[in-house]
C-alpha positions as CSV (number, residue, x, y, z in Angstrom):
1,X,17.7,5.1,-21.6
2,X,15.3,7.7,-22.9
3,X,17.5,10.4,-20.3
4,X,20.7,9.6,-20.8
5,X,22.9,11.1,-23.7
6,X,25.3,9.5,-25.6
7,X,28.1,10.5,-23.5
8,X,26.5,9.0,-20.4
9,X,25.5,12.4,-19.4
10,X,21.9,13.0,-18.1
11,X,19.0,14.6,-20.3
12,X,16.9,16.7,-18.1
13,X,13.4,15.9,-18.9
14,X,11.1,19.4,-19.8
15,X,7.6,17.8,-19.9
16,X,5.2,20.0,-21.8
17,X,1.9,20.7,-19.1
18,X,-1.0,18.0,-20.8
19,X,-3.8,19.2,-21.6
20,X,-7.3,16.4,-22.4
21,X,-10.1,14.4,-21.2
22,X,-7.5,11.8,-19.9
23,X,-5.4,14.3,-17.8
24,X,-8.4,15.9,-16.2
25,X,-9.8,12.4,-15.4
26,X,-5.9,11.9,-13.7
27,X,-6.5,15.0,-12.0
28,X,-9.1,14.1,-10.0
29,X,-8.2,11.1,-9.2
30,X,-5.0,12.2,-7.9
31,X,-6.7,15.0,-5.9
32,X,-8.8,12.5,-3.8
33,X,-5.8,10.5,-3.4
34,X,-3.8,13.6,-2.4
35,X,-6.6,14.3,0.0
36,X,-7.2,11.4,1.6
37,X,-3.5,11.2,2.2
38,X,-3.4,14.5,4.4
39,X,-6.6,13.8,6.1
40,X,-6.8,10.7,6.8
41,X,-4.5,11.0,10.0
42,X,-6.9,13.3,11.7
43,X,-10.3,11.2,11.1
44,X,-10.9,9.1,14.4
45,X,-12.7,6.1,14.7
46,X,-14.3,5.6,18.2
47,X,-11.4,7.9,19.4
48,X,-8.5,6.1,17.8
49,X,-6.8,7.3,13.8
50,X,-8.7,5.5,11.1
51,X,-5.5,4.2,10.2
52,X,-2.2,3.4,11.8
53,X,0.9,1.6,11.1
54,X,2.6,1.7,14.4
55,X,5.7,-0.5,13.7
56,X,7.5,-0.1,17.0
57,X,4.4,-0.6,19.0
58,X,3.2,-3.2,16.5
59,X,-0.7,-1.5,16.9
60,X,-2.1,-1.4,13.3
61,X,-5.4,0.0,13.2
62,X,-6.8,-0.3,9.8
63,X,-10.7,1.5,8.6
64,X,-11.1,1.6,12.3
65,X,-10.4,-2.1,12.9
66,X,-7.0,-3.2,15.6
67,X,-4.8,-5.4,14.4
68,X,-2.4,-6.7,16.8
69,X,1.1,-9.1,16.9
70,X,-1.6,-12.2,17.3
71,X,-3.0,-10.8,13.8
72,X,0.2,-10.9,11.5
73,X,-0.7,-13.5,9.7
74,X,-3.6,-11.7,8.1
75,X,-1.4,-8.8,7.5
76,X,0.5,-10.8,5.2
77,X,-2.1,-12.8,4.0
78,X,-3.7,-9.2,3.0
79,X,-0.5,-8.2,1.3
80,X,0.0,-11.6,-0.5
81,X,-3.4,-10.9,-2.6
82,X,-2.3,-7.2,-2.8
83,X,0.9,-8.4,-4.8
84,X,-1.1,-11.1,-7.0
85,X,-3.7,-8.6,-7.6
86,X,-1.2,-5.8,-8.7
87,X,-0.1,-9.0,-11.1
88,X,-2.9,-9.7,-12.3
89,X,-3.8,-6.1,-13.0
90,X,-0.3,-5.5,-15.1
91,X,-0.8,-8.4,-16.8
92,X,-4.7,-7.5,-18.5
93,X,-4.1,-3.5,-18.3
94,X,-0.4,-3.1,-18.2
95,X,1.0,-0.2,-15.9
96,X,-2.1,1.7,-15.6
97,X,-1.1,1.8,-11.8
98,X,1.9,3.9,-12.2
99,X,0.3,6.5,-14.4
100,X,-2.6,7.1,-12.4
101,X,-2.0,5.8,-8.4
102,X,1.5,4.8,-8.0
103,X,2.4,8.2,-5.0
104,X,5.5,9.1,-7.2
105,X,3.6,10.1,-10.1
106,X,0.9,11.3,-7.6
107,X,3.4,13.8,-6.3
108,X,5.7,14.0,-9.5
109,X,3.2,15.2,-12.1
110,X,0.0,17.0,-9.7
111,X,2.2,18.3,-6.8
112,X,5.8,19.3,-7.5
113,X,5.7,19.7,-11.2
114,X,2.4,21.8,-10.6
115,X,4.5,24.3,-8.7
116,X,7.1,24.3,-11.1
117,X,4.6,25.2,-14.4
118,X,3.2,28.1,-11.5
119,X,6.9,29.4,-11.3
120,X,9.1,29.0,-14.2
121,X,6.3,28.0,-16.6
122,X,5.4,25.7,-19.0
123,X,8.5,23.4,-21.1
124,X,9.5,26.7,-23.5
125,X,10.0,29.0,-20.5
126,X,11.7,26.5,-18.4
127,X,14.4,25.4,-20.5
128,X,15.0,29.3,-21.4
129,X,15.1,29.7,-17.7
130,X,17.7,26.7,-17.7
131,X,20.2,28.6,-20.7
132,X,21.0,32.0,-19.4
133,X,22.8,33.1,-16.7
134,X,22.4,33.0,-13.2
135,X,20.8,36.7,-12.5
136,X,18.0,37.7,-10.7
137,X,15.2,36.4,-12.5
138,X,16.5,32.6,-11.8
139,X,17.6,33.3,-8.5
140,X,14.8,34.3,-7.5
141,X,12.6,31.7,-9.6
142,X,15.2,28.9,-8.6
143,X,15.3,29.4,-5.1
144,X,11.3,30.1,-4.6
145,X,10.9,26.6,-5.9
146,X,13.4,24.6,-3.8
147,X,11.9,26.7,-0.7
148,X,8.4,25.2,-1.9
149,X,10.1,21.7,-2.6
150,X,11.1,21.4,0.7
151,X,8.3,22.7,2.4
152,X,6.0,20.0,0.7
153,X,8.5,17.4,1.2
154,X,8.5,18.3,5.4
155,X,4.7,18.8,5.5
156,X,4.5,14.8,3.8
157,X,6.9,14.1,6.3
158,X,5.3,15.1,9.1
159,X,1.7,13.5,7.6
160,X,3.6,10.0,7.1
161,X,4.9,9.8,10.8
162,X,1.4,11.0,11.7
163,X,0.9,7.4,10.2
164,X,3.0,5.9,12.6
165,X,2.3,7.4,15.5
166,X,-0.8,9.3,15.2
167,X,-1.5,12.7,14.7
168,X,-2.4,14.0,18.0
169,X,1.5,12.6,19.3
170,X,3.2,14.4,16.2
171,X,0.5,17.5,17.3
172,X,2.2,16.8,20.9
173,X,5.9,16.9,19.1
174,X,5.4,19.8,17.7
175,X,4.5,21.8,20.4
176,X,6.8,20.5,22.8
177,X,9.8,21.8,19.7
178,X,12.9,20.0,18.7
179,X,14.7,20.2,21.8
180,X,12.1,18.0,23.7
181,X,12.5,14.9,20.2
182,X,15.6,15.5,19.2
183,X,16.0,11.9,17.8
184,X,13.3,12.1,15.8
185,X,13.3,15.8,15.1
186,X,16.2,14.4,12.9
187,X,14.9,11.5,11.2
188,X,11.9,13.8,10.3
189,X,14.7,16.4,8.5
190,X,16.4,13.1,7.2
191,X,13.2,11.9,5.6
192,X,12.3,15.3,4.3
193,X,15.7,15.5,2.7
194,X,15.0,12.7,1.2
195,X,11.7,13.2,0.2
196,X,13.0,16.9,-1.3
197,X,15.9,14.5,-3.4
198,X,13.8,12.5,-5.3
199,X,11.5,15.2,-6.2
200,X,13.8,17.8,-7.1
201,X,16.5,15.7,-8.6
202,X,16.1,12.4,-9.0
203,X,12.6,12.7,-10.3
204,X,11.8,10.3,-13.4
205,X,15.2,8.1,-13.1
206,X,12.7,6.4,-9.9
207,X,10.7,5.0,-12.9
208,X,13.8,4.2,-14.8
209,X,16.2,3.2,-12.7
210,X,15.2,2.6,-9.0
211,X,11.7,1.0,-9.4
212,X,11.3,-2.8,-10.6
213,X,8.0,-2.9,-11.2
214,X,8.6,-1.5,-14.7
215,X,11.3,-4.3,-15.5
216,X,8.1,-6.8,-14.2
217,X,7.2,-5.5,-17.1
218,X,9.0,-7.7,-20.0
219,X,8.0,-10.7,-17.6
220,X,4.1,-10.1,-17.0
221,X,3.3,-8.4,-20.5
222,X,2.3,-10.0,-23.7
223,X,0.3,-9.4,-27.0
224,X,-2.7,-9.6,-25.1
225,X,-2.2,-6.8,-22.2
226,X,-3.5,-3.5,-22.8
227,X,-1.1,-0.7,-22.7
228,X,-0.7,2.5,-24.4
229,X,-0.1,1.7,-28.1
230,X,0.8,3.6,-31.2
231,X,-1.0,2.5,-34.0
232,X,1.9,1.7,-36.3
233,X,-0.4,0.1,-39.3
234,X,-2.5,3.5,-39.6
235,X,0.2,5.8,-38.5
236,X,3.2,4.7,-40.9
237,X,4.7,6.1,-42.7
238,X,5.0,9.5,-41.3
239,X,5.0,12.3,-43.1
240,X,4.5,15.8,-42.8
241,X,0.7,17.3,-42.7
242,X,-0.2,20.0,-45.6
243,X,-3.9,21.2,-45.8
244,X,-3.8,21.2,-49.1
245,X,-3.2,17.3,-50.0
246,X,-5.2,14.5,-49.2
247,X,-3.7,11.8,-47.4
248,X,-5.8,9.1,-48.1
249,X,-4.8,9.1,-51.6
250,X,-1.2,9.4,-51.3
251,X,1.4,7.1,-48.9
252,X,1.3,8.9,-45.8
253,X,-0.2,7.6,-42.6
254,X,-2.0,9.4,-40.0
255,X,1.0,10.7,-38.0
256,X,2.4,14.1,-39.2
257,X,5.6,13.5,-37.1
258,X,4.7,16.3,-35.0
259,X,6.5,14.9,-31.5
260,X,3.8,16.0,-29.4
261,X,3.4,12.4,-27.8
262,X,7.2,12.9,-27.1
263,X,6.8,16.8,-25.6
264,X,4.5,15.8,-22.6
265,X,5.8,12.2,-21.7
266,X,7.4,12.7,-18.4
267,X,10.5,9.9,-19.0
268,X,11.2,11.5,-22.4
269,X,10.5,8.4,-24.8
270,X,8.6,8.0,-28.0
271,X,5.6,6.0,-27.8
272,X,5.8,5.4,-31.7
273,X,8.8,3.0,-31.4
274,X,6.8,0.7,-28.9
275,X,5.9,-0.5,-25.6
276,X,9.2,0.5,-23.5
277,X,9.8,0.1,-19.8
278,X,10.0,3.6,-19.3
279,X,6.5,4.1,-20.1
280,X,4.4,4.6,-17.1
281,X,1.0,4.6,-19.5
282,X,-0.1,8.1,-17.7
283,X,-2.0,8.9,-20.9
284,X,-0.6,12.4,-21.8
285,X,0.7,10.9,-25.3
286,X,-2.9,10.6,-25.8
287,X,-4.9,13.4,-25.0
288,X,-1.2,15.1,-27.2
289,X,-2.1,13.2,-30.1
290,X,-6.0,13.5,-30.2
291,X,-5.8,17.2,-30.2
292,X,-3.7,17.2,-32.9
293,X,-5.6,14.3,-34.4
294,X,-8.8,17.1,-34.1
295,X,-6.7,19.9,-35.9
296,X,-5.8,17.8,-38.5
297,X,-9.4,16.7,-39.3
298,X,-8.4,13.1,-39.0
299,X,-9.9,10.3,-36.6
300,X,-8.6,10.1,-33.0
301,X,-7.0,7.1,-31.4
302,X,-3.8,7.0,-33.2
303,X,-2.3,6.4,-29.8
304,X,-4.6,4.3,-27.6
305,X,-5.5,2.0,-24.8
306,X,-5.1,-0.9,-27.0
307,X,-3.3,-4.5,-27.4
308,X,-0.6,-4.8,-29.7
309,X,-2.8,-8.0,-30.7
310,X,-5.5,-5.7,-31.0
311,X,-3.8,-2.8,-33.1
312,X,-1.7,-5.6,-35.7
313,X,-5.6,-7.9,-36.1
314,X,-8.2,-5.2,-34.8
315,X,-9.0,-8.2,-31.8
316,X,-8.8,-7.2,-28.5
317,X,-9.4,-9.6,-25.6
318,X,-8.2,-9.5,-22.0
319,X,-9.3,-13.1,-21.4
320,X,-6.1,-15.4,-21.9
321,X,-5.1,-18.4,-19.7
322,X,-2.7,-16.3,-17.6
323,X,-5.0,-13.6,-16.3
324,X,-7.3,-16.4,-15.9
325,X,-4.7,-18.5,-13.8
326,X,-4.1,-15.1,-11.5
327,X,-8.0,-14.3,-11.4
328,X,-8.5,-17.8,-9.5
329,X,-5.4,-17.4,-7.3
330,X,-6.7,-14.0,-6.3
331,X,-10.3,-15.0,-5.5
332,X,-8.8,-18.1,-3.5
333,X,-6.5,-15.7,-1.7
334,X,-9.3,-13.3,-1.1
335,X,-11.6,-16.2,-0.1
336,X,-8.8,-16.8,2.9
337,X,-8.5,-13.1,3.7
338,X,-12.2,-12.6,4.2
339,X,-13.2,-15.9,6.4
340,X,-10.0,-15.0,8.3
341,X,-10.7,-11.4,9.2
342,X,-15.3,-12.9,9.2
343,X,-13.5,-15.5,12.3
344,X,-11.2,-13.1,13.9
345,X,-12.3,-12.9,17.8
346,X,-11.4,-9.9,19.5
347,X,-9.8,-12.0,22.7
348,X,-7.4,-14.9,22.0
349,X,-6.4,-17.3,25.2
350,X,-4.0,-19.6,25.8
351,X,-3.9,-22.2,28.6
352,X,-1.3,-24.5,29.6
353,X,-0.9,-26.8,31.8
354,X,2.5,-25.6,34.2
355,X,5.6,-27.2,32.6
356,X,7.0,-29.4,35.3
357,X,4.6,-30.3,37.5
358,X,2.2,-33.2,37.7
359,X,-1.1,-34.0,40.2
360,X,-0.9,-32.6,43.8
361,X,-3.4,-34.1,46.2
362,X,-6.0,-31.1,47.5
363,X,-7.2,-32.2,50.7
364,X,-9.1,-36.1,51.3
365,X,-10.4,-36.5,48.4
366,X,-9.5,-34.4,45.5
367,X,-6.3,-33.7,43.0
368,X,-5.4,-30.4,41.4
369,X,-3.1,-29.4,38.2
370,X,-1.6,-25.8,38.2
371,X,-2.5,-23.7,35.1
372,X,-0.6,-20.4,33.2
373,X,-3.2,-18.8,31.1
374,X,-2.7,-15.7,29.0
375,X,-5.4,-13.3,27.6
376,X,-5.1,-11.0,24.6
377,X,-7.2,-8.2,24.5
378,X,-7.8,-7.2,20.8
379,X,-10.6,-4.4,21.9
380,X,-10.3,-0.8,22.8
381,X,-11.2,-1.2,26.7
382,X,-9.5,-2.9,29.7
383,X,-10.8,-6.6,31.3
384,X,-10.8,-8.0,33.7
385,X,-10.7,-11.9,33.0
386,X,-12.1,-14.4,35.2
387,X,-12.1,-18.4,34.7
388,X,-14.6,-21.3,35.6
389,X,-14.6,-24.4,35.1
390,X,-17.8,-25.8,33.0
391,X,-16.8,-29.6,32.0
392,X,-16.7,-31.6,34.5
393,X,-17.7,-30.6,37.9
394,X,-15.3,-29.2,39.7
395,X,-13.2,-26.0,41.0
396,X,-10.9,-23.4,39.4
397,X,-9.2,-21.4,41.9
398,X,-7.0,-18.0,41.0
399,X,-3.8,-17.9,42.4
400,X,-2.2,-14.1,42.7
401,X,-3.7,-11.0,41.2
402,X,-6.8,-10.9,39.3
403,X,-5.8,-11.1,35.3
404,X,-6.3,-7.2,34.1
405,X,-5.8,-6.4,30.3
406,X,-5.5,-3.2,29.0
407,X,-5.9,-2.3,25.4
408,X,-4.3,-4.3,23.0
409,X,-2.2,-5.5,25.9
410,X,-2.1,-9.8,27.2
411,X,-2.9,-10.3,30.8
412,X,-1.6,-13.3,32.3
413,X,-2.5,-15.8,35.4
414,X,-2.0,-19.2,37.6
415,X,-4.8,-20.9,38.5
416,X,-5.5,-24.2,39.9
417,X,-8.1,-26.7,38.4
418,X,-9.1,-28.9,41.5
419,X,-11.6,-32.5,40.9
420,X,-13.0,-34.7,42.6
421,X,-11.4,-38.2,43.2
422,X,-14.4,-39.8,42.2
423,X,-14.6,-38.2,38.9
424,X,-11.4,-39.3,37.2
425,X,-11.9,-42.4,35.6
426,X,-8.2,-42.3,33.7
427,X,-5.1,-40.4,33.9
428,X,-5.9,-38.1,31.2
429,X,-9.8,-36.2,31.6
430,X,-10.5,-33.6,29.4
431,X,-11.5,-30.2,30.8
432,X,-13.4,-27.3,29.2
433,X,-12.9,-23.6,30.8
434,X,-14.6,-20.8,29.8
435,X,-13.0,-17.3,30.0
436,X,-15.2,-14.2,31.4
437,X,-14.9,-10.8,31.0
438,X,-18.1,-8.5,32.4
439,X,-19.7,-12.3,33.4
440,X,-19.9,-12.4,29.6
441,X,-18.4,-15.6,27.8
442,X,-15.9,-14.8,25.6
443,X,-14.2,-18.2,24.8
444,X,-13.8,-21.7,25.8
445,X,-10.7,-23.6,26.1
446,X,-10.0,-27.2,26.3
447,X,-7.4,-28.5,28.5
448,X,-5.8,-32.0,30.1
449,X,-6.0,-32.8,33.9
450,X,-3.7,-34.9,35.1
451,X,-4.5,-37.6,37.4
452,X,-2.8,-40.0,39.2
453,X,-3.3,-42.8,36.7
454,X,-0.7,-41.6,34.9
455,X,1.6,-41.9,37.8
456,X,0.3,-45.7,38.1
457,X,1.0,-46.5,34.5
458,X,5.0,-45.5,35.0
């Protein structure tokens, strides 16, 4: 490991600021990220959060749209073709999501380390800081930035339970003080702490050590995938650069061994001895070696987005059977998730007939089954749900309350389904209901009415 010594000790990583096309591109995108993260949570969407992942209520409410218990399935379904696209992705670009998306790097490199360059400086300044003693100047500097550690780390905690419960209840929270939530005054601290840890400390080693995506990496990669490559044919042998000689007639390559690709990678390795799972492709080796590529007068792209197919043979494709194979699993999945969420309904009923109990007679000339129905309501406003029978002729009649359903809530009912003697020609007639709400039909449900031919045929 690129941060571990020889001893076994740790290597604390001094990343020098980047600087380049690449890292201002990475800078935007991580601020709209970063802002769509703390904002999100207070955008409404006909008075509920845009999104929420309410876990103990089970109430998701995703771009606005309610998912419910009844809707797990296309929750999964929905993360299923998240994981085969992340596949898919790695496999053709490699682990272009962890340098520019993945939330630890997010808040690693344009967050927490952008504090840190504001108040111990850039690499020089910070490992000086690091060597001498402990007097004022690294008090001071020391303590200012675990205060502002922390201080992020609670304000992201306080944002991510506004994911869970909505903003307006942490709002509520924080008004009404610890005292009034001490239970979860404390997870909140917990989180925070935690939050603070891997930040502060642990940094990195989550790349390294605690995430597996990056040891996916030996499994999903081949010659093929794009990465961030040195260009070993044009760049060896190394030598060092002198103004005054002409490389192209003598043995050197286009490296001049200057280490800047290994000053501003954040996990401390050196791209020039190949694609390692500690690299997280954030680009910063890049934009490093193209300025110095531009000093030097010589071509950039020495390190690249690039295939090691495509560096060795100068061929670069990202069409190969595997990406292919994932593409069609992807689109299939995708194909499921859509015409699942296009035939989602926003009630869901269930009726059945009442476990032991067969036909009563209802008066001279009529039979009647008893019913248990249950209503989902999947919309933002409360029911009221009524029944009638439309196949055949006959009567439904409501036993107890009327069935009320709140918002994202089940309502549930017994009714009885009364027919005519005359109208059963077997011991099994088929029976279509429609569900109201408003008068407005909002489903039909087939059922069985039991008659008393069954009881003949025992």
């Amino acid at each position: 490991l690129s941060t571990v010594s020889t001893e076994g000790k740790r290597v604390w990583v001094y990343p020098k600021k980047p600087k380049g096309k690449l890292y201002n591109n990475r800078k935007v995108v991580s601020l709209i990220l970063l802002i769509f993260f703390f904002v999100t949570p207070f955008i409404k969407y006909k008075g509920d959060p845009l999104l929420l992942l309410n876990i103990v209520e089970r109430k998701f409410i995703i771009f606005g749209v309610i998912f419910w218990p009844q809707d797990f399935h296309l929750v999964v379904l929905s993360i299923i073709a998240l994981l085969v696209f992340v596949i898919l992705f790695t496999v053709i670009f490699g682990r272009l999501f962890c340098g520019w998306v993945c939330p630890q790097t997010v808040f690693m490199e344009f967050v927490f380390r952008q504090v840190e360059y504001l108040i111990e400086g850039d690499i020089n300044k910070q490992k000086k800081l690091a060597r001498q003693a402990w007097n004022f100047e690294k008090i001071w500097k020391k303590s200012l930035k675990h205060i502002v550690f922390f201080g992020i780390a609670f304000i992201t905690a306080n944002i991510f339970l506004s994911y869970l419960v909505s903003a307006d209840q942490v709002m509520a929270m924080i008004k009404a003080g610890p005292g009034a939530h001490m239970t979860t005054f404390i997870a909140l601290v917990f989180f925070s702490g935690a939050f603070y840890f891997i930040f502060a400390f642990f940094r990195e080693q989550v790349c390294t050590i605690a995430c597996p995506y990056g040891r996916l990496q030996g499994v999903l990669l081949d010659d093929k995938s794009i990465v961030v490559a040195y260009d070993h044919k044009r760049g060896e042998p190394r030598g060092k650069h002198n103004p005054l000689e002409d490389r192209s007639v003598t043995d050197k390559g286009d490296c001049i061994d200057c280490k800047s690709c290994v000053m501003v990678c954040p996990t401390n390795i050196d791209i020039r001895n190949g694609t390692q799972m500690e690299c997280i492709n954030c680009t910063a080796c890049i934009d490093a070696c193209n300025s110095v590529m531009d000093r030097v007068k010589q071509p950039r792209g020495l390190i690249r987005y690039d295939s090691e197919k495509g560096v060795t043979t100068g061929q670069r494709s990202i069409l190969n059977p595997r990406s292919l194979a994932y593409s069609a699993v992807l689109v299939i999945l995708l194909i499921i998730v859509g015409t699942s969420f296009a035939f989602r309904t926003d009630f869901e009923t269930t009726i059945l007939r009442q476990q032991g109990t067969l036909f009563q007679e209802y008066g001279d000339d009529s039979y009647s089954n008893i019913y248990q129905i249950e209503v989902v309501n999947k919309t933002r406003i409360k029911h009221e749900v009524k029944v009638r029978l439309l196949e055949p002729a006959g009567e439904l009649i409501m036993m107890g309350d009327p069935i009320i359903t709140k918002e994202g809530d089940s309502g549930s009912g017994t009714f009885l389904a009364v027919l005519k003697r005359s109208i059963l020609k077997s011991s099994n007639t088929r029976l279509v209901i429609g569900v109201y709400s408003n008068d407005e039909l909002i489903e039909k449900y087939e059922v069985s009415f039991i008659g008393p031919g069954s009881l003949d045929n025992k």
